[in-house]
KESERO-92849 format. One record per atom (N, C-alpha, C, O): z, y, x; residue in one letter. Coordinates in steps of 0.05 Angstrom, whole numbers, padded with zeros to 5 digits, always signed. Layout:
ZYXA...
end
This chain:
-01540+04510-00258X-01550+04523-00235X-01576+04538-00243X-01594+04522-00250X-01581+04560-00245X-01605+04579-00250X-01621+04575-00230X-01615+04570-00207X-01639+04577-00237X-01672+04585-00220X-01669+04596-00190X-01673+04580-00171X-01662+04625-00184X-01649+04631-00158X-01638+04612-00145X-01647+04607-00122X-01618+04598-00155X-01599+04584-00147X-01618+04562-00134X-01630+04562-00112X-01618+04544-00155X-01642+04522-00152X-01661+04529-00119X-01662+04515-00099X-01675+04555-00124X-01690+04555-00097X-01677+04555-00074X-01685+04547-00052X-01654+04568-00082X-01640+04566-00053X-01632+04545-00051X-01626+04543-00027X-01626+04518-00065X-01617+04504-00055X-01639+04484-00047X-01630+04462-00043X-01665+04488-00044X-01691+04470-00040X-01699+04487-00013X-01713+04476+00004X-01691+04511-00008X-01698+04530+00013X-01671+04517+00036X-01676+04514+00060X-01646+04510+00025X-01630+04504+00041X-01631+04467+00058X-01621+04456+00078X-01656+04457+00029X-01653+04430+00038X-01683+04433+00060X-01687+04416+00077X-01698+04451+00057X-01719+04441+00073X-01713+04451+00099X-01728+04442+00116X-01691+04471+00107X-01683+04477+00133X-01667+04452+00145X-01673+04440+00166X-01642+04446+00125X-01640+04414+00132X-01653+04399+00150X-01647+04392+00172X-01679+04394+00133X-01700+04373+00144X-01713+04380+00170X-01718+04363+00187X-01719+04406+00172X-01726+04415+00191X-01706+04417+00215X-01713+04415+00239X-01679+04421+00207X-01668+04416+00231X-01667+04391+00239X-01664+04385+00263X-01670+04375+00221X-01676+04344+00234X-01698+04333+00250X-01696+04320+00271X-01728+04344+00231X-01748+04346+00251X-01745+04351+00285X-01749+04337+00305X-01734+04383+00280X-01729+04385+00313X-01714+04367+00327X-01721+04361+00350X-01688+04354+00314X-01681+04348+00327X-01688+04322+00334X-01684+04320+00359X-01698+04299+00324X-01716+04282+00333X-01744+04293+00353X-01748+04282+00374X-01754+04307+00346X-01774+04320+00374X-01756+04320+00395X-01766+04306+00412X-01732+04330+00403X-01717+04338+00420X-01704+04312+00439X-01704+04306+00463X-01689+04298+00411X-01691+04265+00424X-01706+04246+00432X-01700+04227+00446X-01741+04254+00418X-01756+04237+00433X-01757+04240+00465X-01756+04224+00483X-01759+04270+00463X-01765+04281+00491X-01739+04265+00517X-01746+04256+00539X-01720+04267+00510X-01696+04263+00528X-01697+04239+00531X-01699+04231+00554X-01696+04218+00506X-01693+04189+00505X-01704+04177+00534X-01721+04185+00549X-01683+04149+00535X-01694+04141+00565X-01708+04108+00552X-01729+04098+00562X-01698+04099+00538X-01700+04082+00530X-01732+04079+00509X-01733+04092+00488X-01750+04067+00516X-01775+04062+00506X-01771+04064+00475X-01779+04084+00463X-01755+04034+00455X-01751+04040+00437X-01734+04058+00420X-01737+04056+00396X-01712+04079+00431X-01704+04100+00427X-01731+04118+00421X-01736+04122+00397X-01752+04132+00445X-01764+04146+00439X-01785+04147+00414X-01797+04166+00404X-01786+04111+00408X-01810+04107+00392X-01788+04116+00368X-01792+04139+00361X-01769+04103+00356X-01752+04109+00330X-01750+04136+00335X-01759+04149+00317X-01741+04150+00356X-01743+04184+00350X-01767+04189+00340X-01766+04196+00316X-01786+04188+00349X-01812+04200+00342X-01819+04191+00320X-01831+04209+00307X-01818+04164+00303X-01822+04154+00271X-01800+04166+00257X-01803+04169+00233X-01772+04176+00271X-01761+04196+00247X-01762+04219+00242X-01755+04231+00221X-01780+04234+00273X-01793+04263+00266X-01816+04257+00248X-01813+04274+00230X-01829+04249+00245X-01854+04243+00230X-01839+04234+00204X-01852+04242+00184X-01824+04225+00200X-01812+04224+00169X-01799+04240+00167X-01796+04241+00142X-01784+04259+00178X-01765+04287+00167X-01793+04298+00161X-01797+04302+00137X-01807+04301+00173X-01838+04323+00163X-01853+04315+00144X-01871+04328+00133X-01846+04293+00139X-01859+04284+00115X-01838+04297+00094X-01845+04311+00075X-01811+04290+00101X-01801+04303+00075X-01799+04340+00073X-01798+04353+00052X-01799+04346+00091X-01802+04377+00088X-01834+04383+00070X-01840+04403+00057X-01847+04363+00074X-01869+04372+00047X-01865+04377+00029X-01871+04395+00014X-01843+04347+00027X-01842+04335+00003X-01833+04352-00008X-01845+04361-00027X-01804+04365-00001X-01785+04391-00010X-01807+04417-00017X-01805+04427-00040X-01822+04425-00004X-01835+04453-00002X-01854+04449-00024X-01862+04468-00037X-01860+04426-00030X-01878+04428-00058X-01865+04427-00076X-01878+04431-00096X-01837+04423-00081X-01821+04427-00102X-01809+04452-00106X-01804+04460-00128X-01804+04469-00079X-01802+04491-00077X-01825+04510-00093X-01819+04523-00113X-01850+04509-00081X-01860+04520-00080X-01872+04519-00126X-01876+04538-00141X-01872+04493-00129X-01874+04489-00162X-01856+04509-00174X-01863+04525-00191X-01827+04507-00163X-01811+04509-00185X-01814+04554-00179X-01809+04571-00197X-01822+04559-00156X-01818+04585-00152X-01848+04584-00165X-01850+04606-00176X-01865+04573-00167X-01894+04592-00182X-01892+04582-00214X-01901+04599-00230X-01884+04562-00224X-01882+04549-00253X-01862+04561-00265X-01863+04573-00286X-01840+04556-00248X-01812+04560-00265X-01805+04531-00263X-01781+04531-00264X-01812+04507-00260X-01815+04488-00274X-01808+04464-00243X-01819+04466-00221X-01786+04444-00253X-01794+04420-00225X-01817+04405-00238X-01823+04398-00261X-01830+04400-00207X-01842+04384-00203X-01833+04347-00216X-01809+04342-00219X-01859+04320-00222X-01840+04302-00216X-01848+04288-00189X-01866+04286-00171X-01825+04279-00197X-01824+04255-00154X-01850+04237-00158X-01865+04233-00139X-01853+04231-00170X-01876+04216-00181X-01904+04231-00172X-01922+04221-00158X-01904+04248-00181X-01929+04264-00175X-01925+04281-00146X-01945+04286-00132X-01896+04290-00136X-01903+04300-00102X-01909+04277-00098X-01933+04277-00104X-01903+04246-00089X-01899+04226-00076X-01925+04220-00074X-01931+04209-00052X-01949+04225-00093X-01970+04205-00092X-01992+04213-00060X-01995+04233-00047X-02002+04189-00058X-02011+04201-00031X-01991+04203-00006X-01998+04203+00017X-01969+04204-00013X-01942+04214+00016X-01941+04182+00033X-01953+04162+00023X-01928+04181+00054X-01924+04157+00071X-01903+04144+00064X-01886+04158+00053X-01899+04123+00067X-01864+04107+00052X-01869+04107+00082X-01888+04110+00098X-01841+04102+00084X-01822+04100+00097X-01820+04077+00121X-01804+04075+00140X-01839+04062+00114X-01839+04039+00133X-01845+04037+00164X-01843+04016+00177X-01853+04060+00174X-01863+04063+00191X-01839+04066+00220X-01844+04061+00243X-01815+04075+00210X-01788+04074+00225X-01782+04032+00228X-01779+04019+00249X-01781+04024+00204X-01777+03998+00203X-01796+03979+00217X-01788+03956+00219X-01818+03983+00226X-01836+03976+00234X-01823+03977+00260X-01811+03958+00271X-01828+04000+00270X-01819+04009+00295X-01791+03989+00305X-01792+03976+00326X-01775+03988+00293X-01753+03970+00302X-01757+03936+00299X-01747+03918+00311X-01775+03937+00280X-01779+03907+00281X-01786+03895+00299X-01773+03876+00309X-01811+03903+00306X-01829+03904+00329X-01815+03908+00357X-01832+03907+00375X-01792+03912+00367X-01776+03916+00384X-01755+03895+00379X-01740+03887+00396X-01756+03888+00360X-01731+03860+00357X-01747+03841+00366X-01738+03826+00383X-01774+03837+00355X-01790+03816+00371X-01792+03813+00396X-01803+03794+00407X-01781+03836+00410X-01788+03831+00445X-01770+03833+00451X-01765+03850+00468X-01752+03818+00440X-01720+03818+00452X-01717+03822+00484X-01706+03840+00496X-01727+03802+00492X-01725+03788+00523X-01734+03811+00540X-01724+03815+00562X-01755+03827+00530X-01767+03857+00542X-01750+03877+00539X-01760+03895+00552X-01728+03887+00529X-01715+03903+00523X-01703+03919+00541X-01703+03910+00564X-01689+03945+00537X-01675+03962+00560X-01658+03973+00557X-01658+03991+00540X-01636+03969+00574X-01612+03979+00566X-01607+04015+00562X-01609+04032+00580X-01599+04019+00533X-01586+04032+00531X-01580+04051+00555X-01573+04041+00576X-01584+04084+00549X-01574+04101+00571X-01548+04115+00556X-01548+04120+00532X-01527+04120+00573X-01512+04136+00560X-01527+04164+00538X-01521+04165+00514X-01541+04179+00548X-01555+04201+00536X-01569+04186+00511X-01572+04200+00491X-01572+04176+00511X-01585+04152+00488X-01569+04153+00468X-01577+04166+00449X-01544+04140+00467X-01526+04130+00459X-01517+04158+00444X-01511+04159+00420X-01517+04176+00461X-01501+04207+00448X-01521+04214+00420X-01516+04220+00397X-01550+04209+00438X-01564+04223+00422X-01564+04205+00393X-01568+04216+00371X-01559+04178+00398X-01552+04160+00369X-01538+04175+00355X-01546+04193+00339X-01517+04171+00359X-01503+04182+00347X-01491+04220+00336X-01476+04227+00317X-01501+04232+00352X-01507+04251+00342X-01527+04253+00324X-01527+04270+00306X-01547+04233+00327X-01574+04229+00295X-01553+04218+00280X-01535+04232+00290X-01541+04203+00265X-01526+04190+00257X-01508+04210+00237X-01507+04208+00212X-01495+04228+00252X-01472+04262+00252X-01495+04266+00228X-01491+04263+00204X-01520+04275+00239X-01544+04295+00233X-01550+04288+00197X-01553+04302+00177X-01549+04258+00203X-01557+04238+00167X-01540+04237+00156X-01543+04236+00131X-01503+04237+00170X-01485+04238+00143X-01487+04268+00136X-01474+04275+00117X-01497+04284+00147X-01495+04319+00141X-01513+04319+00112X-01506+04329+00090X-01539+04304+00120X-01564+04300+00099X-01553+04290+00072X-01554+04304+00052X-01544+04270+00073X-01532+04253+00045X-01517+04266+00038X-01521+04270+00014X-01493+04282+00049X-01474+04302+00036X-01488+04324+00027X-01485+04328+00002X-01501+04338+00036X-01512+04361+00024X-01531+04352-00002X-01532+04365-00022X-01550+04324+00001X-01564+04311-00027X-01543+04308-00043X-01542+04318-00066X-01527+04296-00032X-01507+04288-00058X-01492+04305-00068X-01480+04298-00089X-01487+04338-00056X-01473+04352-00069X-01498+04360-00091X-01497+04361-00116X-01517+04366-00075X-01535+04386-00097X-01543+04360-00124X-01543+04370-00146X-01547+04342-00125X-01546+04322-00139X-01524+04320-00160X-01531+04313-00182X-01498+04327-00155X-01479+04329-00169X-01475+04353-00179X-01460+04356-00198X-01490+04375-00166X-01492+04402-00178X-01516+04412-00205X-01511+04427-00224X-01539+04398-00200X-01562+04401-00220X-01554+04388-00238X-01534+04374-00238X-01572+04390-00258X-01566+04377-00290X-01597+04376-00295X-01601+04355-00307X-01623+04390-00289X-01644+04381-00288X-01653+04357-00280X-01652+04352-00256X-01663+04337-00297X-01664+04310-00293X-01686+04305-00271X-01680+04290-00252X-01712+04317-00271X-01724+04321-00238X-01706+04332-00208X-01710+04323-00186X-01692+04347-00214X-01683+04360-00197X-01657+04342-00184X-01645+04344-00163X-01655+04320-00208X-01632+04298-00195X-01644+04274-00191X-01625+04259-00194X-01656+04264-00189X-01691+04251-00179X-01695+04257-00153X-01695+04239-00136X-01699+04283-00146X-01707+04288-00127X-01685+04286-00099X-01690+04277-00076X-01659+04299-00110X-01637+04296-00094X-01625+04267-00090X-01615+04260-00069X-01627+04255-00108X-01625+04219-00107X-01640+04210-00087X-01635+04202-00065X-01659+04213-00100X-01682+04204-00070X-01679+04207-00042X-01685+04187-00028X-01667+04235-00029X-01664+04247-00014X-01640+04230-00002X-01642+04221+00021X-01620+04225-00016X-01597+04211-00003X-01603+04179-00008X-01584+04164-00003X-01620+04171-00015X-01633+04146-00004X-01649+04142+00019X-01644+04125+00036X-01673+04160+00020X-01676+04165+00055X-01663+04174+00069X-01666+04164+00091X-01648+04189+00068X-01628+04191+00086X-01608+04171+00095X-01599+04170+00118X-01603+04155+00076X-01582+04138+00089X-01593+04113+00094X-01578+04093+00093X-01624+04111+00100X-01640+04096+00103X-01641+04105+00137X-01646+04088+00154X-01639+04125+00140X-01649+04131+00168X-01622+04133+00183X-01624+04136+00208X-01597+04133+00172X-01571+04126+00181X-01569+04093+00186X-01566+04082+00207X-01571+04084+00166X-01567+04045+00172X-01587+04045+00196X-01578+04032+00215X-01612+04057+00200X-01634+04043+00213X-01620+04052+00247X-01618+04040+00269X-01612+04075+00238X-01596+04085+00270X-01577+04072+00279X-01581+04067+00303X-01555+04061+00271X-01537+04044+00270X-01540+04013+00276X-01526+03996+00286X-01572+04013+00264X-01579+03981+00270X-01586+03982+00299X-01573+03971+00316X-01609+03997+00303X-01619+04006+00322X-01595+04006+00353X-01596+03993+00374X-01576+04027+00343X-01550+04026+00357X-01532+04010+00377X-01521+04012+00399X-01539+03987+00347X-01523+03958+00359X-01538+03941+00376X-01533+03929+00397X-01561+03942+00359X-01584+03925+00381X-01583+03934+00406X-01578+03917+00424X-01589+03962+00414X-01589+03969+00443X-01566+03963+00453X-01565+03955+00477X-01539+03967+00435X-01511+03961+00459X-01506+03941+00456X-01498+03930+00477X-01507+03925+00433X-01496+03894+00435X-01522+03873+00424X-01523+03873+00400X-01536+03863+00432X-01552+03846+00415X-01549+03822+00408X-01563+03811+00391X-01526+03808+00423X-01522+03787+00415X-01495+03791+00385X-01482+03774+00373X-01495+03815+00383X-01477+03827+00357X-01494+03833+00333X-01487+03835+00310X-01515+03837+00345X-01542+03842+00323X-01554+03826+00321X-01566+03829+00300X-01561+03805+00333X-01565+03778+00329X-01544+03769+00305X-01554+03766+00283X-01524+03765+00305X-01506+03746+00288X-01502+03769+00271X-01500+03758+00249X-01498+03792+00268X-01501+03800+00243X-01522+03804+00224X-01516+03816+00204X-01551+03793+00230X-01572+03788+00218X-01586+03766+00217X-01598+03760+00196X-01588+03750+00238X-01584+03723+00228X-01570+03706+00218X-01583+03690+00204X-01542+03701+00221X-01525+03700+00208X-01526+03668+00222X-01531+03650+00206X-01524+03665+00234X-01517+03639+00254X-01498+03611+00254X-01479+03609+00269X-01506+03592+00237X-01480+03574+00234X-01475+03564+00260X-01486+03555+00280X-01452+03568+00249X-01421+03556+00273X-01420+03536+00273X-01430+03529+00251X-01412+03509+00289X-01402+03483+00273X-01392+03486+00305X-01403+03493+00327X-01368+03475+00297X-01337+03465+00313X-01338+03439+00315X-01319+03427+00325X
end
């Protein structure tokens, strides 16, 4: 993949992200559900984190010639914990919790649509580069990403079933 190429495909991942951004802004806004809006809003704040992340690699490889490493965009950047947080902290108040709105539920899963779109497009361009940064970086990419798919899914179950998310994470012995 040549240089051109390359940018376009760092130009194509940061619109990606950006359409994700929006669209978590968009789901915070609608969400009816308290911890819905909070996980929307910790995954707009992490798509924007990674649209940095992207634009400084963009922006290296269009003034250097040269990638960046993950190592050096990353330093200083936010991990990721801050979505996980958010759900944790809502598993603790089980007993406070609120049911699930249909619009909720759509909007899950349409985030969900949004993250397998993310991992497919990392993982193609990942399988497309031969630059060992440049497959670093796309690796990465489909690790947060499908970090923010499991978390939606977890999230998912908890609001529709919790006593399903209970026993699939505590793991609950039975005795007959």
């Amino acid at each position: 993949m040549g240089r051109e190429q390359q940018l376009e495909a760092l130009a194509l991942a940061i619109e990606t992200e950006k359409k994700g951004h929006k669209f978590y802004q968009e789901a915070e806004e609608r969400a009816h559900s308290p911890l819905a809006k909070s996980v929307f809003a910790a995954l707009a704040e992490e798509e924007f984190e990674h649209i940095k992340i992207i634009e400084r690699f963009h922006s290296t490889l269009e003034e250097k010639g040269e990638w960046d490493s993950l190592e050096e965009v990353r330093k200083g950047a936010p991990t990721s914990v801050k979505v996980k947080t958010v759900f944790e902290k809502a598993a603790e108040e089980m007993e406070e919790r609120v049911k699930l709105e249909a619009t909720d539920t759509e909007a899950y899963k349409a985030a969900m649509e949004l993250e397998n779109e993310a991992v497919s497009l990392y993982s193609r361009l990942h399988g497309e580069v031969t630059e060992q940064k440049a497959r670093q970086l796309y690796q990465f990419m489909v690790q947060l990403e499908t970090e923010h798919w499991n978390l939606l899914a977890d999230t998912l179950l908890y609001l529709d079933n919790p006593r399903g998310w209970f026993f699939a994470h505590e793991r609950p012995i039975i005795e007959g």
